[in-house]
Legacy VTK file of the C-alpha trace (Angstrom):
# vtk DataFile Version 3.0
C-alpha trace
ASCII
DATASET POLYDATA
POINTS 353 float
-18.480 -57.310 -11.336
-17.009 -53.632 -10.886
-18.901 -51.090 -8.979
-20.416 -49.557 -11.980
-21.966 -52.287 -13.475
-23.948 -52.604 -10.172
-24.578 -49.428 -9.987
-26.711 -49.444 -13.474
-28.363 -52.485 -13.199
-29.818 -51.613 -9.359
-31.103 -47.835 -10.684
-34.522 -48.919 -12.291
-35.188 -51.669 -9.093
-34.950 -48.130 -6.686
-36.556 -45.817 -9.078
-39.412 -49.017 -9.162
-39.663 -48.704 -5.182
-39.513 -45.158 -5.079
-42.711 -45.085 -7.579
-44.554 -47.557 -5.571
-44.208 -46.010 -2.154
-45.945 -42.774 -4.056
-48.501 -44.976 -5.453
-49.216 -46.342 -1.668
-49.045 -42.832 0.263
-52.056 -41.465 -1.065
-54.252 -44.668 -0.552
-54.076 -44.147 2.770
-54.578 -40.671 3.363
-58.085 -38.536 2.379
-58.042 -34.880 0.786
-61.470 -34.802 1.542
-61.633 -33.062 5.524
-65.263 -32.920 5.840
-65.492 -35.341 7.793
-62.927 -34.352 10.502
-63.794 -31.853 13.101
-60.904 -29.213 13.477
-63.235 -26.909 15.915
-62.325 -27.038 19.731
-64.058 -28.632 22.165
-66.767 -26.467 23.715
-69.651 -27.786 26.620
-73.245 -27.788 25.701
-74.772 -24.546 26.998
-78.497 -23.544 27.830
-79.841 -19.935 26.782
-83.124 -19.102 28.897
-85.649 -17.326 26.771
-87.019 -13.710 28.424
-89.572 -11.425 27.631
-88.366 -8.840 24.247
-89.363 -5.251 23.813
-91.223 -3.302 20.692
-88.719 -0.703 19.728
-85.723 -1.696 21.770
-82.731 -3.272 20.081
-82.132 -7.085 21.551
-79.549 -8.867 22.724
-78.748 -12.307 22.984
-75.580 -13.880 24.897
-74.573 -17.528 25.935
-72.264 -18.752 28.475
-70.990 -21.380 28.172
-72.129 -24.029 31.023
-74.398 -21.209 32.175
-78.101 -20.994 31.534
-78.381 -16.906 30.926
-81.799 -15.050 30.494
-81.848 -13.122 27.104
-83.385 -11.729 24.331
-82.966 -12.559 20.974
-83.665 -11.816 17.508
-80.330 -10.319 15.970
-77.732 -11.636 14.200
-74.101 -11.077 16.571
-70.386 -11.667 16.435
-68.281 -13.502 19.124
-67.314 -11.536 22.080
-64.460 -11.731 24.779
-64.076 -14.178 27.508
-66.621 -13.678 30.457
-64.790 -13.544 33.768
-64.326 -17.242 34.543
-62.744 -17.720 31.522
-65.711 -19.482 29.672
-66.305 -18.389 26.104
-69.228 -15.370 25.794
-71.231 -14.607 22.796
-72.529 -11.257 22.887
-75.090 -10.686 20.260
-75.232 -7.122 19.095
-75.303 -3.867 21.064
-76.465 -4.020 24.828
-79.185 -1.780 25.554
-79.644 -1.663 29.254
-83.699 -0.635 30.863
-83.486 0.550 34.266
-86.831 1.047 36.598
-87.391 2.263 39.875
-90.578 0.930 41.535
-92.907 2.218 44.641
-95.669 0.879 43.064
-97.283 -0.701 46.131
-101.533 0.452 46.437
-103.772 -0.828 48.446
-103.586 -0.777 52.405
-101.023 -3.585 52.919
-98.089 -2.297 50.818
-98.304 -5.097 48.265
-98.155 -5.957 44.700
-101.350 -7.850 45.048
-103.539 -5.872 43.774
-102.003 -5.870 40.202
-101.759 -2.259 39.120
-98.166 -1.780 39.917
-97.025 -5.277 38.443
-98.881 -4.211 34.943
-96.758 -0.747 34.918
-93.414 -2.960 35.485
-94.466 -5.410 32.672
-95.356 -2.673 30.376
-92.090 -2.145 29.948
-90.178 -5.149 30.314
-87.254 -3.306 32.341
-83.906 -5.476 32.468
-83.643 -4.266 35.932
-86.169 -3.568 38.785
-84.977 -1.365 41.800
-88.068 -2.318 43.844
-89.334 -1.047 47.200
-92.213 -2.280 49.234
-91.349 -5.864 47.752
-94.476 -7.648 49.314
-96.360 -10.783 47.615
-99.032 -12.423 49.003
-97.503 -13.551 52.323
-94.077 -13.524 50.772
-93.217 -16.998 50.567
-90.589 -18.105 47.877
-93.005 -19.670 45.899
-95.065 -16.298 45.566
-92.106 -14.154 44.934
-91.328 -16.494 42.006
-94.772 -16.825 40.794
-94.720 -12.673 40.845
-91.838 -12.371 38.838
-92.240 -14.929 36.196
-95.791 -13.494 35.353
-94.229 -9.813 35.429
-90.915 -10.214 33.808
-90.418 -13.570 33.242
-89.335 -17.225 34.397
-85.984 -16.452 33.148
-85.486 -13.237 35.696
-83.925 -13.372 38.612
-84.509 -11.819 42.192
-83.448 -10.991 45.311
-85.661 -9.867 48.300
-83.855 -8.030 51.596
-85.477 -8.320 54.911
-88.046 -5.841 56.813
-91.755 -5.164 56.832
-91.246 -3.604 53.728
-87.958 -4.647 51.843
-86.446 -3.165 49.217
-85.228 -5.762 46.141
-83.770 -6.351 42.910
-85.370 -7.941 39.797
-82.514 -8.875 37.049
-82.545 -10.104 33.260
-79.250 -11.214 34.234
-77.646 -13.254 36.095
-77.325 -11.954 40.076
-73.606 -13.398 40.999
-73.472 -11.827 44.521
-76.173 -10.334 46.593
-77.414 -9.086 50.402
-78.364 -5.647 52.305
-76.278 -3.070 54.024
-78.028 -1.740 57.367
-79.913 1.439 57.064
-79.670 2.436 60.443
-82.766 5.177 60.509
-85.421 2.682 59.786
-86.295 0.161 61.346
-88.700 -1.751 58.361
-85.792 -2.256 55.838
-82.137 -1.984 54.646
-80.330 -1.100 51.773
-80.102 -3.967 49.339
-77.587 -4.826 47.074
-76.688 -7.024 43.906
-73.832 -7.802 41.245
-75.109 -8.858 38.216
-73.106 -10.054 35.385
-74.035 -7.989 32.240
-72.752 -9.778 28.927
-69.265 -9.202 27.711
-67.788 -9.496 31.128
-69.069 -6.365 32.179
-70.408 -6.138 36.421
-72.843 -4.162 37.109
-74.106 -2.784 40.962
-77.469 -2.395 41.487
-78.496 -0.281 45.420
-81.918 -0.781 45.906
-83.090 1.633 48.368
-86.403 3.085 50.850
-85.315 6.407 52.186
-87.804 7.862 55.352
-90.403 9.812 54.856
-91.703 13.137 55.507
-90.817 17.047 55.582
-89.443 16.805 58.250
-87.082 13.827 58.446
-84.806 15.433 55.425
-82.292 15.809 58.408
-82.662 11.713 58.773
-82.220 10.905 54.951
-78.781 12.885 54.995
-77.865 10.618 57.442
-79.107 7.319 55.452
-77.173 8.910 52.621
-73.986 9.256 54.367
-74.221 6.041 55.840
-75.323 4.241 52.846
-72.087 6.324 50.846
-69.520 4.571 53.298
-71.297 0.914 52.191
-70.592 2.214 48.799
-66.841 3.201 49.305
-66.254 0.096 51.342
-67.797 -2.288 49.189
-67.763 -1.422 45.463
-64.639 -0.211 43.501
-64.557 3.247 42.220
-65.076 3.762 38.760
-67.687 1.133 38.806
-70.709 0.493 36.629
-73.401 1.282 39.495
-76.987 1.666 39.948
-78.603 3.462 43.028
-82.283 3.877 42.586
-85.752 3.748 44.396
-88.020 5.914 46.849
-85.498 8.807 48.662
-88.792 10.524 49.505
-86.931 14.018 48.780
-88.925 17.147 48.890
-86.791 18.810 46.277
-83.837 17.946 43.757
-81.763 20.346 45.595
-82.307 18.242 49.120
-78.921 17.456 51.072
-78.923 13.295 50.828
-78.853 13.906 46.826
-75.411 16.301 47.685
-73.696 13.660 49.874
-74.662 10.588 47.035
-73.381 12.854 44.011
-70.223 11.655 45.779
-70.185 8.594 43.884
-73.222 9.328 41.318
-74.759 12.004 38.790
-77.498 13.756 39.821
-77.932 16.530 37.149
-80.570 18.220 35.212
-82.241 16.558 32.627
-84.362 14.678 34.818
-86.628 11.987 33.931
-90.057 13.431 33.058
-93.738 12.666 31.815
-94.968 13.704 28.236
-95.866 17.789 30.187
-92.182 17.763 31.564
-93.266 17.438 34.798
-90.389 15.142 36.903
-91.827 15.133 40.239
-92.915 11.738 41.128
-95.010 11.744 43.979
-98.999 10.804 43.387
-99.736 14.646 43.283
-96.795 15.113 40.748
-95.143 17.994 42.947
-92.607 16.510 44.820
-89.456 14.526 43.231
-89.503 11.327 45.289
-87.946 8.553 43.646
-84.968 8.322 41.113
-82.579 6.634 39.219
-79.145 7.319 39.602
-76.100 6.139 37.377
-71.977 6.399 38.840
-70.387 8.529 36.030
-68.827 5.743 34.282
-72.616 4.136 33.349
-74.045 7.536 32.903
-72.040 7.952 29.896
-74.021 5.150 28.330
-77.071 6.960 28.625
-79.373 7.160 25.858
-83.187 8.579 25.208
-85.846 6.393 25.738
-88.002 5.201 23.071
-91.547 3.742 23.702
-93.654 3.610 20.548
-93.455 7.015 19.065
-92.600 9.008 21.857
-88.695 9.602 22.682
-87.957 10.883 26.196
-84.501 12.294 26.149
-83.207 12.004 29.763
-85.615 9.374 30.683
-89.294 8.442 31.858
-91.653 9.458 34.728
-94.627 7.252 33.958
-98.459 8.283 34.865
-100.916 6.165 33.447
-103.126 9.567 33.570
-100.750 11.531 31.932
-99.229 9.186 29.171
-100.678 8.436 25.811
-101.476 6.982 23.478
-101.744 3.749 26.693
-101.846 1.531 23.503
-97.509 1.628 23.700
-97.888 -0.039 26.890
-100.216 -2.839 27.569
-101.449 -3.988 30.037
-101.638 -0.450 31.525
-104.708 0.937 32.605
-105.950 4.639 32.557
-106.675 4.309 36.332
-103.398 2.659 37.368
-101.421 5.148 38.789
-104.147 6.930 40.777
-105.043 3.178 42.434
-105.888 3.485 46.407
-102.439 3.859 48.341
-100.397 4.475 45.196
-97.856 7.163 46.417
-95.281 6.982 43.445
-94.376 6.886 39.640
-91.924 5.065 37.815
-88.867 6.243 37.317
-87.116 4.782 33.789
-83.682 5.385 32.269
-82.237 3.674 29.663
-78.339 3.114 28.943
-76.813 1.996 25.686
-73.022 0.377 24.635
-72.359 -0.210 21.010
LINES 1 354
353 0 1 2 3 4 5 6 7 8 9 10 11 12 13 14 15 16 17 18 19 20 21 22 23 24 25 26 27 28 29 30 31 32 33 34 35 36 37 38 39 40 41 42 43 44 45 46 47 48 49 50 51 52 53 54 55 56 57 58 59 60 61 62 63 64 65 66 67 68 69 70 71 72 73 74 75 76 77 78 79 80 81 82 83 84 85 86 87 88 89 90 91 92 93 94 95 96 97 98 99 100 101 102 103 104 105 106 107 108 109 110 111 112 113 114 115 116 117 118 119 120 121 122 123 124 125 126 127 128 129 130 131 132 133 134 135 136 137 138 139 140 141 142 143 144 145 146 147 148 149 150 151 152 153 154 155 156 157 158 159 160 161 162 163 164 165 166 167 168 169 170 171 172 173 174 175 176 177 178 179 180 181 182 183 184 185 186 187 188 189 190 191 192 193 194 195 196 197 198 199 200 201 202 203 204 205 206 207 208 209 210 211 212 213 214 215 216 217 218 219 220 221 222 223 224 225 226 227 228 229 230 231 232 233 234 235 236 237 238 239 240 241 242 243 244 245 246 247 248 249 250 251 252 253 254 255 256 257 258 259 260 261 262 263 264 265 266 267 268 269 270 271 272 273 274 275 276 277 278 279 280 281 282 283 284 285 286 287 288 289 290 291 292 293 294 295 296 297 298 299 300 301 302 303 304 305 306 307 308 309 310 311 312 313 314 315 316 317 318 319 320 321 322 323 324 325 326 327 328 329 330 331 332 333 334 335 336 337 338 339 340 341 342 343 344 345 346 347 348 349 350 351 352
């Protein structure tokens, strides 16, 4: 036989193959992918459930591996990576409440008596700047019981040292934490924390106690300066930072409020009540406690809404000024005029889109 005979008689044996292999291929291979799971790999995560607000937009954010207090109730979008990498959800905008609280009464300088813990949860803030922090006899247990029936179980706290220590209560989650020494009193410190904010973003928050008195505004510009060189040694500029709490100033004007403007805002508006008074003090004529924002948070400053009433540059809250008290349950009229209650609350809010 020559080559070309072969040649014809082998072509329909290959084409025969050929159609068989394509009859085989598919028989082992699906087109239906439903039940193959392209997604990557992500850990189970925990999302701690914290007090909401009336009026306030919420927020809702889970890191992965991390159990994270927040509220919830909007639909979101995915976010960036948080800073250790893990994967961050960041439902909606952030809206940020910030309160600073003297809001001790009777004659032991404690929350016990309730009236200053029903102003706090009145508003749900996502961060307390607390002086005076003194439960019961101040064991862990206490502290814990105070906030989780204030804020929240899903809050977190820190508590500096002193007869009368100054703290921070967080929504979020405190990743570093302690007290700077305040060298003109001898009852407390400066305290400090870093809380993680969603999207990655740190926040500082200074809790502090300033001294007391007409004539110890000499002493407080020398708590200011000192607490300004914690500041400059310890937290980068251009920071998102919080300083808040009693300064016990005697005017807006007062030299520790010149040295801090160093590294914060301290500008007209003020916070104020629904007569636009500011001052803060029990007899509403002296501007004792604040909340101060670094430039780069004060940007993200926003009015604050609480039922119908908007307060443009924030909120000095007297339960015998404000109405209708209805917006903020579980205030009472008398609250704020309670034995030993020297101060007001101070509230800001801050807003990113």
């Amino acid at each position: 036989m020559d080559g070309r005979t072969h040649g014809k008689r082998s072509a329909p044996l290959f084409l025969l193959l050929w159609l068989l292999i394509l009859w085989l291929v598919p028989q082992g291979c699906s087109d239906d992918t439903s039940a193959v799971d392209t997604r990557p790999v992500v850990a189970d995560f925990s999302i701690d459930q914290a007090p909401t607000r009336d009026g306030l937009d919420a927020l809702s954010v889970a890191d992965v591996g991390v159990d994270a207090p927040v509220d919830s109730g909007v639909d979101g979008q995915a976010h960036d990576l948080a800073r250790d990498g893990s994967v961050d959800v960041w439902m909606g905008p952030l809206s940020l409440r910030v309160m600073a609280a003297n809001l001790t009464s009777g004659n032991l300088q404690s929350y016990d008596a309730g009236h200053g813990a029903r102003i706090i949860k009145a508003f749900a803030p996502d961060i307390v700047l607390i002086q005076e922090f003194n439960v019961g006899e101040n064991e862990d247990v206490e502290l814990r019981a105070f906030v989780d029936q204030t804020l929240g179980s899903s809050y977190h706290y820190i508590r500096g040292t002193g007869m009368i220590p100054n703290g921070v209560i967080s929504r979020y989650p405190i990743v570093e934490s302690g007290e700077w020494i305040d060298s003109e009193a001898s009852n407390r410190n400066f305290s400090w924390a870093k809380i993680a904010l969603p999207g990655g973003r740190d926040l500082w928050a200074i809790s502090v106690h300033l001294l007391s008195g007409k004539t110890a505004s000499s002493r407080r510009h020398v708590e200011a300066n000192e607490l300004l060189d914690h500041i400059k040694s310890n937290i980068p500029a251009g920071s998102l930072t919080l300083l808040g709490g009693d300064f016990n100033t005697e005017t807006r004007s007062e030299g520790c409020v010149g040295v801090l403007r160093a590294r914060f805002v301290a500008a007209t508006p003020y916070p104020a009540d629904q007569l636009d008074n500011d001052n803060t003090n029990a007899p509403r004529n002296h501007p004792y406690d604040w909340v101060l924002a670094s430039p780069a948070l004060h940007q993200q400053s926003t009015p604050l809404s609480i039922g119908a009433n908007t307060f443009e540059a924030g909120l000095v809250f007297d339960s015998r000024v404000y109405t209708p008290l209805s917006d903020v349950p579980p205030v009472l009229v008398d609250d704020s005029a309670a034995d030993q209650m020297q101060h007001m609350a101070v509230i800001r809010q801050f807003y990113w889109e």
